[in-house]
C-alpha positions in Angstrom: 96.1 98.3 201.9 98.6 97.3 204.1 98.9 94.4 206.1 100.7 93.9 209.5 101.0 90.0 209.2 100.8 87.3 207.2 97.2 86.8 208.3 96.2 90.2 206.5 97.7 89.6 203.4 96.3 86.0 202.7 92.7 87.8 203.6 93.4 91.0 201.1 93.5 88.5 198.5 90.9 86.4 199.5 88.7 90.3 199.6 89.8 90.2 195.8 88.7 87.4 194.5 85.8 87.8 196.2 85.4 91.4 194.6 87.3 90.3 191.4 90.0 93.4 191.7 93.6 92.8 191.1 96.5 93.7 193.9 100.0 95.5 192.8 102.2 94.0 195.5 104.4 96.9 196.3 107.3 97.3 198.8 109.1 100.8 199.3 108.6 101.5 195.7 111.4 102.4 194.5 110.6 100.3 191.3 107.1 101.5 191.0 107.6 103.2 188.0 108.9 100.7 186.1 106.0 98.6 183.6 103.1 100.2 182.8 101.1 102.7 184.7 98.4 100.5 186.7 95.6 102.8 188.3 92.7 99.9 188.3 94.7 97.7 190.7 94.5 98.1 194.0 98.4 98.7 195.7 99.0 95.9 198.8 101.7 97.3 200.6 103.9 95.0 202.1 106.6 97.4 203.8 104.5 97.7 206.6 105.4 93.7 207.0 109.1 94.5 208.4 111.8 93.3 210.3 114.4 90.2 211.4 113.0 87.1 212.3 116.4 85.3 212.6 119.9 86.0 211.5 122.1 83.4 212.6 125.9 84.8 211.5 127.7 81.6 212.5 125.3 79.4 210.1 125.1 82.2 207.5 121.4 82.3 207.2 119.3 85.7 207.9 115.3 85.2 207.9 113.4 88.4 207.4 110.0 90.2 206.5 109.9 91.5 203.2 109.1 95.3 204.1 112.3 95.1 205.8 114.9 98.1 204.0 117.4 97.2 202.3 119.4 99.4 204.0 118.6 98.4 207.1 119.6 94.4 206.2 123.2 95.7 204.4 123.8 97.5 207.8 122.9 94.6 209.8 124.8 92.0 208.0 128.2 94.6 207.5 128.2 94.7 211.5 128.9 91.0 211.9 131.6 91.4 208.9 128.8 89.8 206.1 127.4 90.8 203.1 124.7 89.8 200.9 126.8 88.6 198.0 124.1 89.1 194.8 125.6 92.8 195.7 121.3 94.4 195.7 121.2 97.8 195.1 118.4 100.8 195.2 116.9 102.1 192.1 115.5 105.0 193.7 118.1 107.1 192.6 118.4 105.3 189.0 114.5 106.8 188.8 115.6 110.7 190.4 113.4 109.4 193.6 114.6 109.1 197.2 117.6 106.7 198.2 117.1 104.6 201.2 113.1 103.5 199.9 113.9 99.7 198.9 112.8 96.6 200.8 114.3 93.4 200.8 111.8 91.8 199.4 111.3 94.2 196.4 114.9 93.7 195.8 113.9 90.1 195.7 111.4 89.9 193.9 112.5 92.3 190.9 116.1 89.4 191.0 117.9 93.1 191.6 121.9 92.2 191.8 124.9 94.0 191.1 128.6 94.3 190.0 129.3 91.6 192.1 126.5 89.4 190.2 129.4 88.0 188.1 131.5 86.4 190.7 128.7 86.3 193.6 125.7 84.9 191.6 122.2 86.5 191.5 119.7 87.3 193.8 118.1 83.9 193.1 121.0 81.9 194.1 121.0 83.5 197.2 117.1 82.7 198.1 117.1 79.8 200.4 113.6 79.8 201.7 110.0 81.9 202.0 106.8 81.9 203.2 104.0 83.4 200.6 100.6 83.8 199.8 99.5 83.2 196.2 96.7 84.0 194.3 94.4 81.4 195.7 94.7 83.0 199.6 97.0 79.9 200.6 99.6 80.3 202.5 102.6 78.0 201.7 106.3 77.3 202.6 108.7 76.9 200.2 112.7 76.0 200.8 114.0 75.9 204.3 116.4 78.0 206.7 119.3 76.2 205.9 122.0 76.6 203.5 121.9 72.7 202.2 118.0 71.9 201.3 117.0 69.7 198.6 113.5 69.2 199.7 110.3 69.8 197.6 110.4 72.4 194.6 112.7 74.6 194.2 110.1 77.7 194.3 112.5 80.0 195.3 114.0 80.5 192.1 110.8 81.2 190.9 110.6 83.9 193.6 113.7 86.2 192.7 112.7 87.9 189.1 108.9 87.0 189.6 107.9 90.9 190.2 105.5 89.7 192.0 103.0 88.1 189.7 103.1 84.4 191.6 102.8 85.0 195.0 103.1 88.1 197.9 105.7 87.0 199.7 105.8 87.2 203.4 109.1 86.2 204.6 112.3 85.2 202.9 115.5 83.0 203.9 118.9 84.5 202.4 122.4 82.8 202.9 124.8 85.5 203.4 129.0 85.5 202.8 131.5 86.9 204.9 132.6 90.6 203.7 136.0 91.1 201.9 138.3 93.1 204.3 140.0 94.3 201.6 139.0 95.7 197.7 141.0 97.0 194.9 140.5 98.2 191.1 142.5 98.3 188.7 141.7 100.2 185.5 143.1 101.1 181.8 142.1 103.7 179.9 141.8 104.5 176.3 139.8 100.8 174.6 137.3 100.5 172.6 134.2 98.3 173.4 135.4 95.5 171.6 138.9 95.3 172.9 137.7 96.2 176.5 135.6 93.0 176.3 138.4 91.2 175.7 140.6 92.1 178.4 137.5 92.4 180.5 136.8 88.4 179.3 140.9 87.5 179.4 140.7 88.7 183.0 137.9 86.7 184.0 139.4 83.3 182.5 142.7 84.2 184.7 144.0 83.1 187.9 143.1 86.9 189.5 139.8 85.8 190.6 138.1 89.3 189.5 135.0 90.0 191.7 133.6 92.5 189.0 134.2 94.0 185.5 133.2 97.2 184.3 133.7 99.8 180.9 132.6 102.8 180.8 133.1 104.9 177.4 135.1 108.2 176.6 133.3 111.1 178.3 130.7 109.7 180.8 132.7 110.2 183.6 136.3 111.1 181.8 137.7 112.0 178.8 138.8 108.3 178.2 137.3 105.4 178.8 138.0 102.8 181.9 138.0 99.7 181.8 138.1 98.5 185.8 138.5 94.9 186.9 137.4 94.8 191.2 139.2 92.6 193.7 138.5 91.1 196.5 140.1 89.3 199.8 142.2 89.7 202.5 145.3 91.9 201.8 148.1 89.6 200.7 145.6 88.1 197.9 144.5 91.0 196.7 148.3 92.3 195.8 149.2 89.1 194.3 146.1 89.1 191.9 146.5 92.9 191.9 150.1 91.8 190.3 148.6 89.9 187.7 146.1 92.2 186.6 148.4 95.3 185.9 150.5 92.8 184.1 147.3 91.8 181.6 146.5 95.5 181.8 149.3 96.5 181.1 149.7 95.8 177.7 147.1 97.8 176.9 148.2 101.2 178.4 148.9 102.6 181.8 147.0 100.9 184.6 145.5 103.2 187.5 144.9 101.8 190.9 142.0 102.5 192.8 142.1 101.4 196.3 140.0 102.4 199.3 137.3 105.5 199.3 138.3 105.6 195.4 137.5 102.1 195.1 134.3 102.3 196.6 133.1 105.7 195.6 133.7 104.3 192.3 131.6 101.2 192.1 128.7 103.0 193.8 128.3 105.8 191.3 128.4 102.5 188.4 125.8 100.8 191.0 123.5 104.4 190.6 124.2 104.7 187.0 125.7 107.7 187.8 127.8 108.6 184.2 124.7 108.3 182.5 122.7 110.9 184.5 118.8 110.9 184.7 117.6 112.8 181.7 116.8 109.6 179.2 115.0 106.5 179.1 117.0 104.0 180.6 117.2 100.1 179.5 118.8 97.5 180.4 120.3 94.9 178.1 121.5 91.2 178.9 123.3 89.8 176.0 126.8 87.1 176.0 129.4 89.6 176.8 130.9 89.2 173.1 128.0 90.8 172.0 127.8 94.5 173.9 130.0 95.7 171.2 127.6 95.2 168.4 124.7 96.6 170.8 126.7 99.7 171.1 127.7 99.8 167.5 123.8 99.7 166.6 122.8 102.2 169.0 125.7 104.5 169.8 125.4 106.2 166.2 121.2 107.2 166.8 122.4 109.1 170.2 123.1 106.7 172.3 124.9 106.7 175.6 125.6 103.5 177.8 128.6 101.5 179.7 129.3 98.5 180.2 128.6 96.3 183.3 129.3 92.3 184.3 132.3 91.9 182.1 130.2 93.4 178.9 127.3 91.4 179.6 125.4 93.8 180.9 124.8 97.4 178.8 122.9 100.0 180.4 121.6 102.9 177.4 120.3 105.7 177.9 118.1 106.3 174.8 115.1 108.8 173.9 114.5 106.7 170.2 113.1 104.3 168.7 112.1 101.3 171.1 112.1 98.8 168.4 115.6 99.5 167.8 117.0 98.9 171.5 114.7 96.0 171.1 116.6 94.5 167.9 120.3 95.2 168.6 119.2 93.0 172.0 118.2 90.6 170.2 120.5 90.3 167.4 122.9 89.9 169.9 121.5 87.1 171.5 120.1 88.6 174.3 117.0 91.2 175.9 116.2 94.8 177.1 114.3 95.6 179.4 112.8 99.4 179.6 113.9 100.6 183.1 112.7 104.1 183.4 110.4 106.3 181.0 107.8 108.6 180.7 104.2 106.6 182.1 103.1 107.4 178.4 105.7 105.7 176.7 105.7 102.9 179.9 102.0 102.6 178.8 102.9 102.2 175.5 106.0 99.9 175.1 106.0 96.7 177.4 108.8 96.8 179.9 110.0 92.8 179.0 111.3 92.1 176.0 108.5 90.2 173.5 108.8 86.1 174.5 109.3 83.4 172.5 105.7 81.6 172.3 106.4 78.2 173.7 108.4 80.7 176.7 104.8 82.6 177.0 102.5 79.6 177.0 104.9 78.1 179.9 105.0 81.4 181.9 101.4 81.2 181.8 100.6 77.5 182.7 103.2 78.6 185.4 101.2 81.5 186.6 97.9 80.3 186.5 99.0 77.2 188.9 99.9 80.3 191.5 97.4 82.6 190.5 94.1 80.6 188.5 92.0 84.1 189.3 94.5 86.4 187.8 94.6 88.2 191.1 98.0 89.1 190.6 97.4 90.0 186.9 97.7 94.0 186.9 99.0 94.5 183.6 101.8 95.8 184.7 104.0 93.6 181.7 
């Protein structure tokens, strides 16, 4: 199915609960394939619901449908010199599909953010408003269209990393920043994991004002490993914190500058995951940046490959082996994986989440049920 208006998505649920079939809200899907396979549900398409319903540069504030691509929102906001700042970015590519396929609201939904994440915050602190439809066929409003709100129930956090299991959503509110003019990297080569997350975390607690960290290891990309620290601002910022970051660097070998088409080329290949090709199932691991190291030191010895992303708090691994053991360095770490990409046999097999506390899992579903009390939403996708 897919609906044209808000209209037809609040009846295409109420046509399932009346049949008592479940709906797999999709958008471009370029996430599809991540969970497990789901051939009983029945898709609602939402990226025929597209387009901008109000972007107001002076007040910082964009309103649009959730189809809407991604693409086509970066493009708009870069023209008035904005960006959005949770730095959202297409998996399509991370999966060997198509690039260009993702919708805002996919992005959304799934909480997708990037490099900049560390400095900009996440998608969810960038949600300002929505209109939705949940699982009981209401239609509801949730947040507002301006940047200070503390009205009602703060939903849309709720909203950004729901994967849509509460609610289809059928129009968003994001705040937006203005766009650096300038960026710069500078990079070391030649540390280990655990020393790169200290320079990484040094660098962060300076006055440099880092927009993003990032390690990758010996041989995915070079024969020595990088370390990059990204800034951003207007030019005569950037050199002075430039200044201070080779000095920090520095000490630990030669510094390389990477400024312009470098600088960007660079990030966008990390943003694609391109060092670690698209051969191996993929997870993604949050753990306290003091613990990628000891993820690494787990994993790297089975076959591993991975890098290191948000200062070291954020480890993409590529790894065909045991689940359970991705699953346990996470977790021994203090933090969680998440399986990314995979084979639907092994997606059908080993839950995409990581396993919840139980007091987490009996919240999540009080919280679900209030959306969705007929399990509409419920495609057993996680």
């Amino acid at each position: 199915m897919r609906p044209l208006s808000e209209d037809d998505v609040r009846d295409a649920v109420a046509d399932a609960i009346r049949a008592g079939v479940t709906l797999d809200i999709r958008g471009g899907g370029s996430k599809a394939t991540i969970g497990a396979p789901r051939p009983e549900a029945r898709s609602l398409d939402l990226y025929g619901l597209a387009g901008v319903i109000d972007y107001d540069p002076a007040e910082l504030v964009l309103t649009v449908r959730p189809g809407t691509p991604l693409a086509e929102v970066e493009q708009l906001v870069a023209e008035r010199g904005q960006m959005l700042a949770f730095d959202p970015f297409d998996h399509g590519p991370i999966r060997g599909g198509a690039v260009g396929a993702a919708t805002i609201g996919g992005v959304v939904a799934a909480g997708v953010s990037g490099s900049l994440r560390l400095s900009g915050g996440g998608a969810r602190d960038h949600l300002l408003g929505l209109r939705a439809v949940s699982g009981r066929g209401e239609i509801f409003v949730a947040g507002a269209k301006v940047v200070k709100n503390v009205t009602g129930y703060d939903l849309p956090k709720l909203a950004a990393g729901s994967w849509g299991r509460l609610f289809a959503m059928t129009e968003l509110t994001l705040k937006v920043l203005p766009r650096a003019p300038i960026a710069s990297t500078r990079a070391v080569e030649g540390l280990d994991p655990a020393v790169a997350v200290r320079v990484m975390a040094a660098a962060m607690g300076s006055h440099a004002e880092v927009g993003a960290a990032a390690h990758l290891p010996a041989g995915s990309g070079g024969e020595k490993s990088l370390t990059a620290l990204r800034l951003l601002g207007f030019g005569p910022s950037v050199a002075a914190r430039a200044a201070m970051v080779e000095r920090l660097l520095g000490e630990h070998g030669m510094v390389v500058a990477l400024d312009g088409e470098a600088d960007a080329a660079w990030w966008a290949g990390l943003r694609t995951l391109d060092p670690l090709g698209r051969d191996a199932m993929l997870w993604r691991v949050n753990v306290p940046p003091s613990g990628g190291p000891s993820v690494v030191a787990a994993l790297e010895p089975l076959g591993a490959r991975w890098l290191f992303d948000w200062a070291g708090g954020l480890v993409w691994i590529v790894f065909d082996g045991d689940a359970q053991a991705v699953r346990d360095a996470a977790a021994k770490a203090g933090g969680h994986a998440v399986l990314v990409r995979a084979p639907a046999e092994i997606r059908a097999a080993v839950p995409a989440f990581h396993p919840l506390a139980a007091g987490v899992v009996a919240l999540e579903e009080r919280v679900r049920r209030a959306f969705d009390p007929a399990g509409v939403f419920e495609t057993g996708r996680f």
